[in-house]
KENUTOR-421654 format. One line per field, with one value per residue (C-alpha): x, y, z. Coordinates in steps of 0.2 Angstrom, whole numbers, plus 5000, padded with zeros to 4 digits. Example, Ala and Ser with C-alpha at 12.3 -4.5 7.8 and 13.67 -1.06 7.14 Angstrom:
<recs>
east	c(5062_5068)
north	c(4978_4995)
up	c(5039_5036)
</recs>
This chain:
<recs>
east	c(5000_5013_5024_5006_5006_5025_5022_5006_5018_5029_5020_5008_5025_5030_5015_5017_5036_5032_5020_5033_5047_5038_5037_5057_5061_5050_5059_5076_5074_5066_5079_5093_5086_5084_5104_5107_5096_5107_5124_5121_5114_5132_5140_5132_5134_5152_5166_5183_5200_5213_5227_5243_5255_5269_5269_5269_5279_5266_5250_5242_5227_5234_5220_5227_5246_5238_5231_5248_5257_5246_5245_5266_5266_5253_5273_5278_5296_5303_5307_5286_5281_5293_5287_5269_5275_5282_5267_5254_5266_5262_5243_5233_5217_5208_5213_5199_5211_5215_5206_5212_5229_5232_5223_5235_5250_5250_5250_5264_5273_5269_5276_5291_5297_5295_5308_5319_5319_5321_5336_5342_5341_5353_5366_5362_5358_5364_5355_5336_5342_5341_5326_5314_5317_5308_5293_5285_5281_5264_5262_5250_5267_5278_5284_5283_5297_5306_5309_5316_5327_5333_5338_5347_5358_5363_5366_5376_5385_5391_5396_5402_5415_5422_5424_5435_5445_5449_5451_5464_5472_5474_5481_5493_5496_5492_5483_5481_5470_5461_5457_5451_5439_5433_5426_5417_5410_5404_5395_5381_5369_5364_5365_5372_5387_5387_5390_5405_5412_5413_5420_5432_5441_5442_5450_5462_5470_5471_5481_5492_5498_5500_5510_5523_5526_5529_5540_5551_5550_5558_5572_5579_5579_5589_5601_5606_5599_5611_5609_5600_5593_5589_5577_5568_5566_5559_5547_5539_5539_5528_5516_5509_5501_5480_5476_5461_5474_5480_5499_5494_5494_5512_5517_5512_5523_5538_5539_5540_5552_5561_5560_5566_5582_5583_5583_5595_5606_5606_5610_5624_5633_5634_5643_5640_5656_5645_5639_5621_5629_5636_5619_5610_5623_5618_5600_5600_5605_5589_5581_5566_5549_5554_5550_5565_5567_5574_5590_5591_5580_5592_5607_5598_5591_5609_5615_5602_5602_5618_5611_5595_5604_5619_5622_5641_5642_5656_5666_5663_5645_5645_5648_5637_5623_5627_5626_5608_5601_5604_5601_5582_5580_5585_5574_5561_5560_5557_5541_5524_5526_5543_5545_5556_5545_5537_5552_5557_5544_5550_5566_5560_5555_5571_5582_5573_5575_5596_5593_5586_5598_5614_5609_5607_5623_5630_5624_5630_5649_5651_5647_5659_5674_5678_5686_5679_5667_5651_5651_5654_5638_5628_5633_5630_5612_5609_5614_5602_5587_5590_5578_5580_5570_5582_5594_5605_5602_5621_5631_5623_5629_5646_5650_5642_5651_5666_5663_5660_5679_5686_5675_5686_5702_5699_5697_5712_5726_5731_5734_5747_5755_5758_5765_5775_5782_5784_5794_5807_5817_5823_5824_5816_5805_5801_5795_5785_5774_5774_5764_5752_5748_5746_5733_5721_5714_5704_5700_5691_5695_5704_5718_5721_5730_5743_5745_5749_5760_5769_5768_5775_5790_5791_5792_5806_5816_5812_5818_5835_5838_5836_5843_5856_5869_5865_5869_5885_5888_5885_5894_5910_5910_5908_5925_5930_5929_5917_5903_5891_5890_5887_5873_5867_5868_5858_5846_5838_5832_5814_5802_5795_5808_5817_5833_5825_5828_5847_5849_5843_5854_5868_5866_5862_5879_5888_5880_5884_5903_5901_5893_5907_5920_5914_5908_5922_5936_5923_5919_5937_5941_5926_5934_5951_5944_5932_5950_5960_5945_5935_5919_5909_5920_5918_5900_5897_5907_5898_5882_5886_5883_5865_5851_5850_5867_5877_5888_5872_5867_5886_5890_5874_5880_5896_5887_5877_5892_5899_5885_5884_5903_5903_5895_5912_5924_5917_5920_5936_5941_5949_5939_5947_5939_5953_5943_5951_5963_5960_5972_5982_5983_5963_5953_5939_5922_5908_5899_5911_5912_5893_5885_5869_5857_5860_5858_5847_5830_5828_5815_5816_5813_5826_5839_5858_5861_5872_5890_5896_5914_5923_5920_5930_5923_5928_5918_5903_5885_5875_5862_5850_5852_5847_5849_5839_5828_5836_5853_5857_5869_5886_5896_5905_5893_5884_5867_5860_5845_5848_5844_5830_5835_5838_5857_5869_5868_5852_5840_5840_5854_5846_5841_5856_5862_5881_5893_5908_5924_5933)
north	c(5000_5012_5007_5012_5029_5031_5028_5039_5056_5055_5051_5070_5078_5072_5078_5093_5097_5093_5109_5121_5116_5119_5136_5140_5128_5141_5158_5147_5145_5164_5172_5162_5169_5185_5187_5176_5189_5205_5196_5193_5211_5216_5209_5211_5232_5231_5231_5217_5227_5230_5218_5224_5226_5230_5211_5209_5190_5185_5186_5171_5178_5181_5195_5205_5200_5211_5224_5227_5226_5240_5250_5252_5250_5269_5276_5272_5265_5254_5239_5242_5238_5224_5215_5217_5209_5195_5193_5192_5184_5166_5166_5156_5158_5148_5160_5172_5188_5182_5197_5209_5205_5208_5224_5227_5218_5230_5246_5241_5234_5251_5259_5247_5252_5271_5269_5258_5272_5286_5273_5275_5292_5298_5284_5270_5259_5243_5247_5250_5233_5223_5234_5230_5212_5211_5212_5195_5186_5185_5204_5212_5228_5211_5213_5233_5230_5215_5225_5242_5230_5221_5239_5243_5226_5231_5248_5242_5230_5240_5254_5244_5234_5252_5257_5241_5243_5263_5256_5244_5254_5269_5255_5249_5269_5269_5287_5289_5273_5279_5295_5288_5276_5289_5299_5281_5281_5299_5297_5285_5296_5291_5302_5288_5287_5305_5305_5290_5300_5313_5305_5295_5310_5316_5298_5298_5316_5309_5295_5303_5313_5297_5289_5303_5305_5286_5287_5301_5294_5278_5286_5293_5275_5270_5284_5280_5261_5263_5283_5281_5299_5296_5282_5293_5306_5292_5286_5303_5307_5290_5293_5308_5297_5297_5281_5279_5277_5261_5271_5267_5248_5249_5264_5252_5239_5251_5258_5245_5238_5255_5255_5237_5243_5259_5249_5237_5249_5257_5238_5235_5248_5242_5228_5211_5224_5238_5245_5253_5273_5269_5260_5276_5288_5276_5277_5299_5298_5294_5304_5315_5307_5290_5279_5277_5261_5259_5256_5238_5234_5241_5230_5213_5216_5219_5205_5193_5200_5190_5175_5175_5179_5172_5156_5152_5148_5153_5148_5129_5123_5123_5144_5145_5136_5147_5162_5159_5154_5170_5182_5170_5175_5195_5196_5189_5205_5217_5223_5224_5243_5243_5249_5233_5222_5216_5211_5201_5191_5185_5181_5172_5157_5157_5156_5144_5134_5137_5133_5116_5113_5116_5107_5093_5096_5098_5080_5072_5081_5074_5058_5059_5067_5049_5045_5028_5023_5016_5033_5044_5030_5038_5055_5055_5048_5062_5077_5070_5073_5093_5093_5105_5120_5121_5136_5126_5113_5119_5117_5099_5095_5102_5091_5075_5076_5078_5064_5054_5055_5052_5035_5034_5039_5028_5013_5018_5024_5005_5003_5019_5014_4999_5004_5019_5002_4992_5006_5008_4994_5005_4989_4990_4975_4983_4999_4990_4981_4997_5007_4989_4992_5011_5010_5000_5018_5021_5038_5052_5045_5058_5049_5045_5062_5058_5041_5046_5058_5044_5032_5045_5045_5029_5026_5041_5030_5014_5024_5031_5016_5006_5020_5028_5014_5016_5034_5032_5018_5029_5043_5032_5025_5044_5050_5034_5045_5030_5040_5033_5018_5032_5035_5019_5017_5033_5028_5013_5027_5028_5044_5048_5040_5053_5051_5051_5072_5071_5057_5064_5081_5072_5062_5078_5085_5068_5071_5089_5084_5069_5081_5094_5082_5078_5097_5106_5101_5105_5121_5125_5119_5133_5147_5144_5145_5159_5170_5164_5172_5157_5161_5150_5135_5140_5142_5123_5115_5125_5118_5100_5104_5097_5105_5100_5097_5107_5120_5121_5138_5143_5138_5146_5162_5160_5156_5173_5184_5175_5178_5197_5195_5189_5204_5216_5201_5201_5219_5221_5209_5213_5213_5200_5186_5174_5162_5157_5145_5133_5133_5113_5112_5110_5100_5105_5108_5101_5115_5131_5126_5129_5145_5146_5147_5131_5122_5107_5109_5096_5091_5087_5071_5068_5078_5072_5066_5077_5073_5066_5069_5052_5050_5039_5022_5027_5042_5040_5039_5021_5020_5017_5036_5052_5070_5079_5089_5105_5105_5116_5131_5129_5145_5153_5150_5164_5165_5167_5160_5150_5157_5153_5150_5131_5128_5115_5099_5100_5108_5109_5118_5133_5141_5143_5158_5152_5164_5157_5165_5175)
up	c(5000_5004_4987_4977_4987_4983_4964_4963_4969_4956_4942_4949_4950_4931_4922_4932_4925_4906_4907_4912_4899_4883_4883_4888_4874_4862_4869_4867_4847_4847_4856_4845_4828_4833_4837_4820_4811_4818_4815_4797_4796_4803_4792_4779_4778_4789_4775_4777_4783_4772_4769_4778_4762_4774_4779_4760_4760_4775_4763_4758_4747_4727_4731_4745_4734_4717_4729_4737_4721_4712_4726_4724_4704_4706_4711_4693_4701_4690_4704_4710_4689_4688_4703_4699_4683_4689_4701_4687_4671_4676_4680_4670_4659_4674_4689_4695_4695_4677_4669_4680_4678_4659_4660_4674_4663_4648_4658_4670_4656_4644_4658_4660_4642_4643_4659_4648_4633_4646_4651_4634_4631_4647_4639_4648_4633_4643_4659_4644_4637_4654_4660_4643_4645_4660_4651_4650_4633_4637_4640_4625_4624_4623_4603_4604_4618_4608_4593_4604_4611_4597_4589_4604_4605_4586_4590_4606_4597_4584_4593_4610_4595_4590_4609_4612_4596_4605_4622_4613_4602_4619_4629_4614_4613_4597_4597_4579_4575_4593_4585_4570_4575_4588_4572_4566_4583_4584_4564_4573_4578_4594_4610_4620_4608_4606_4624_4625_4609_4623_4637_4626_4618_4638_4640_4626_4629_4648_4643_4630_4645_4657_4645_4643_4659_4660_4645_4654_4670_4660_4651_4668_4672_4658_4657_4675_4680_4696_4702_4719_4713_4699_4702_4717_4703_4691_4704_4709_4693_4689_4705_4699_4683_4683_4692_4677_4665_4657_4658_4678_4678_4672_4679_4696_4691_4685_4701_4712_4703_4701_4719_4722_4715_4722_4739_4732_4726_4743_4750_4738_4748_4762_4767_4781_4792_4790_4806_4812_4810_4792_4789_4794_4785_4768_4769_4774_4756_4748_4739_4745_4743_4743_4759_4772_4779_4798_4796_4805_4789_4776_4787_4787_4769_4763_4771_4764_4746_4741_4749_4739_4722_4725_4712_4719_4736_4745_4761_4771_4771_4791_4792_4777_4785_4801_4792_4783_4799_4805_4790_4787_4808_4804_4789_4798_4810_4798_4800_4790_4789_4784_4764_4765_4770_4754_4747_4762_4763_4745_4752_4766_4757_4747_4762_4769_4755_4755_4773_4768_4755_4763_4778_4766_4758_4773_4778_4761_4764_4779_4774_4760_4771_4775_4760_4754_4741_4749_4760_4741_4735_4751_4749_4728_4735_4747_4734_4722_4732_4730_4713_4698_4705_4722_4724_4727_4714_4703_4720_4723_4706_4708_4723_4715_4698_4711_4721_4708_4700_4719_4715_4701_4710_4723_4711_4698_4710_4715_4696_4695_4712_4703_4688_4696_4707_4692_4683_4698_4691_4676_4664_4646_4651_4669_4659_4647_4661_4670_4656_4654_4669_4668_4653_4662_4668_4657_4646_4654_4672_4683_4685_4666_4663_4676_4670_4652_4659_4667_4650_4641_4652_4653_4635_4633_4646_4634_4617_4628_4632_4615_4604_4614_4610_4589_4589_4598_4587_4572_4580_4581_4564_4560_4569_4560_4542_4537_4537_4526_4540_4550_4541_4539_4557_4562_4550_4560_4575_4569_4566_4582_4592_4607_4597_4579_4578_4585_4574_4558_4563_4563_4547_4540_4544_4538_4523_4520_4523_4508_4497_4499_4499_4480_4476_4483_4468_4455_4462_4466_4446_4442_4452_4444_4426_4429_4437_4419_4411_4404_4411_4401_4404_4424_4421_4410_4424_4441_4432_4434_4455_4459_4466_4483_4485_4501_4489_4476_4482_4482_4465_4459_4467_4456_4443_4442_4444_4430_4417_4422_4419_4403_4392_4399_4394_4376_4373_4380_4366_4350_4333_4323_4312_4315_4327_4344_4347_4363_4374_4371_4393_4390_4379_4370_4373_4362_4370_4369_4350_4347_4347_4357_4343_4338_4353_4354_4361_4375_4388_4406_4402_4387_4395_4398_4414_4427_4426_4445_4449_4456_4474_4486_4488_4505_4507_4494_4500_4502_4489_4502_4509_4499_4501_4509_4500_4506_4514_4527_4523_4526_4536_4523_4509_4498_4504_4484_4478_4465_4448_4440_4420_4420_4419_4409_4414_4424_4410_4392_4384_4374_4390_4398_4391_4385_4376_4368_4373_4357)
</recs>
């Protein structure tokens, strides 16, 4: 009963809840459309903001982007036009802003190309070029533009080739082909070349001017190379050159070299004695203008000048190491502001490289100090890693081409001690196996010049030794009056031999002595017939002396006198047509008795031979030995030439010029 009460409440109180929430549902919805209703009202009549084109990169909306872009392209600048243009150029037909952007496209890029013709007007015809061809090809002013700009690259073209060929021809200071094709530049036409044709007869009058004063500043230079003056007048003369000239660039170069030398000029006067006063005294003397070094600087770039360009090195390699350690340690001070100190920092890396090298000489020396071949094998190896472009490359070479011939004097002098031990003996034999030995050094070695000193001695020994007993052999016989087995005997001394020139001197004078045993009584016969007047007789019988022979040029001599003799004789005679009579102590002469017309004409070859007078078996020279060709002259002798009309008994008889006697 009381579950039935319980269940009878709540069902009143239900019905009684249903009846209130029907009508707040209703003033829900109302009030709900109500504040829908104002809301779209709002926004309906509120405008949107404007995009914020100052965050330009951070919009998102190819609207707000066009708005921003033709907000800025309203200035007319030409970086505001060209970015609206690359904005729009690649939208396509599809895009909503399509429309809007062509219109926009053709008035920014109308106003693109007015900038780029303004451009070119005021002379900036390269500056137009690039500016018009920012136009897009899908622009409607895109052929208008592609046509201006194709005449400007033509025009540019045309006249930039002429202004090369002038700014060639000024920097080959060529001024008149300069001149000439600035006239071909200034017939174009267009006010930008009008303008260069301007500014480049400005540039050519500039550099005619820069390169005189280069040209004077350089023949100071080469009338004096080494006047410390001189050069600091040639270098201020070549600072005051226009920087903008091409006369400039080489100007640059000429004076540091200039001044390069001025400085080693000032350094060649000093010496590694010279102290720090007579450094400063030096380097008071140059000329005004031209930067002053501190004075340790000019000592220590002194010192290491030599160093650097020396090619012959001088002293021990120890001191000279010592002393490039401490010039590369005193060059290494100078300072950055120093005038000096670009051209000590190119030294540095050369001293260090003599530093290098003649510590590795230095090692290879030491090595070789010890006299024996393997150590000179070692040291060769060691020299010949300084390559080709070393300093010190000439030096290493010097000692290895000299330890290679101690190699070679090391390995030959056992074979000259021999021989010089062989040839102590003295015998022929002991001499022979002394130079055997000897000739086993071979050619170019440095021992081979004293060994064929020593063969050569040792085969002078060899020759004395065979031929002295011959010649004294020869020389007896000769004291003997049997000289022509004196002459025989001499004769076996062969050409080249020690003796061979004694020898022959002697023979020569035993032969002398045989040939005037046999000449003397026929030239003595001739003398007494020539003082009894019979000068052709004396003539017919001088004749008979041989060339060659020792009293030949004497008898010659004679003969001459006698034939200028002979025309007096004849006219000191009487007239008379009795002919002569011949004495009866002498016999006739076939030859007195006929006149010289009618003498026969012979050869050479058909010619009678000489008449010999009877010589001694005793004293007459061996077959086997013949006259020299022309015997020495005898003291006393005429010194005559012979004559040269061929003579009785030698030549035919109608040139001898023979007068009978009346």
């Amino acid at each position: 009963m009381e579950q039935a009460t319980l269940t009878g409440g709540i069902s009143q109180r239900s019905k009684k809840g249903r009846g209130f929430a029907g009508p707040l549902v209703w003033l829900w919805l109302l009030t709900f459309c109500t504040g829908t209703g104002v809301a779209a009202v709002l926004w309906l009549t509120t405008l949107p903001p404007l995009p914020d084109c100052e965050q330009f990169n951070t919009l998102s909306l190819e609207a707000d982007r066009l708005f921003c872009v033709e907000q800025a392209a309203r200035s007319g600048r030409e970086d505001s036009l060209v970015a609206g243009l690359d904005l729009v150029k690649d939208w396509s037909v599809d895009h909503p802003l399509y429309n809007r952007a062509q219109t926009l496209m053709g008035k920014w890029s109308e106003s693109v190309l007015e900038l780029a013709r303004l451009k070119a007007i005021e002379a900036d015809l390269t500056g137009a070029i690039a500016l018009a061809q920012k136009i897009p090809s899908n622009s409607p002013v895109y052929q208008d533009a592609s046509a201006t700009i194709a005449t400007w690259q033509q025009d540019l073209k045309q006249g930039q080739a002429i202004v090369d060929t002038v700014q060639a021809a000024m920097k080959a200071r060529n001024w008149k082909v300069a001149t000439e094709q600035i006239r071909v530049l200034s017939q174009m036409g267009s006010d930008y070349w009008r303008q260069q044709v301007t500014r480049l007869r400005q540039q050519i009058s500039t550099e005619e001017i820069a390169a005189s004063q280069l040209q004077n500043a350089r023949n100071l230079v080469q009338a004096a190379p080494d006047d410390i003056q001189v050069l600091g007048r040639a270098i201020a003369l070549a600072e005051q050159i226009n920087p903008e000239t091409y006369a400039y660039t080489a100007a640059k170069s000429e004076i540091d070299r200039w001044m390069a030398s001025l400085y080693q000029a000032v350094a060649g006067q000093l010496t590694p004695t010279t102290s720090l006063e007579g450094a400063k005294a030096t380097v008071q003397r140059l000329p005004r203008g031209v930067p002053i070094p501190d004075v340790k600087d000019i000592l220590w770039f002194s010192r290491a000048q030599p160093l650097v360009t020396e090619t012959v090195p001088r002293g021990p390699l120890v001191q000279q190491l010592w002393h490039l350690w401490l010039t590369y340690s005193q060059v290494n001070q100078i300072r950055p502001n120093s005038p000096l100190y670009n051209q000590s920092q190119t030294m540095l890396p050369r001293l260090q490289q003599q530093i290098q090298d003649v510590t590795q000489l230095t090692v290879a020396d030491t090595l070789a100090s010890a006299w024996q071949i393997p150590t000179f094998q070692l040291a060769i190896q060691v020299a010949q890693g300084i390559g080709p472009d070393r300093p010190r490359r000439i030096h290493a070479q010097t000692l290895i081409s000299m330890w290679q011939k101690n190699i070679e004097r090391v390995q030959d002098r056992p074979h000259l001690l021999q021989a010089q031990q062989l040839a102590t003996a003295g015998s022929p034999e002991a001499l022979r196996q002394a130079i055997a030995a000897a000739r086993q050094i071979p050619t170019g070695r440095p021992l081979y010049a004293e060994a064929q000193k020593e063969i050569a001695q040792w085969n002078r020994q060899i020759q004395l030794i065979e031929d002295e007993p011959i010649l004294k052999q020869a020389r007896t016989l000769a004291k003997q009056q049997r000289l022509d087995d004196a002459m025989q005997v001499a004769s076996q001394i062969r050409p080249g031999r020690v003796l061979y020139q004694e020898a022959q001197t002697a023979i020569t004078t035993w032969r002398i002595e045989i040939e005037t045993a046999a000449d003397q009584p026929l030239l003595d016969r001739a003398y007494n017939l020539a003082a009894e007047g019979q000068l052709t007789a004396a003539i017919n019988l001088a004749s008979q002396i041989r060339p060659g022979r020792s009293l030949y040029r004497q008898a010659q001599s004679a003969i001459a006198t006698w034939n200028a003799q002979q025309p007096k004789a004849r006219q000191s005679q009487p007239d008379t047509s009795a002919p002569s009579q011949t004495p009866s102590s002498i016999s006739p002469d076939p030859l007195l008795s006929t006149p010289p017309s009618q003498f026969p004409t012979l050869s050479p070859e058909t010619a009678p031979p000489r008449l010999s007078p009877q010589i001694p078996p005793s004293i007459a020279p061996s077959p086997q030995s013949s006259p020299p060709t022309v015997a020495p002259a005898v003291p006393g002798m005429g010194q005559t030439p012979p004559l040269q009309s061929p003579l009785p008994g030698d030549y035919p008889v109608e040139t001898q010029e023979v007068l009978p006697e009346p």
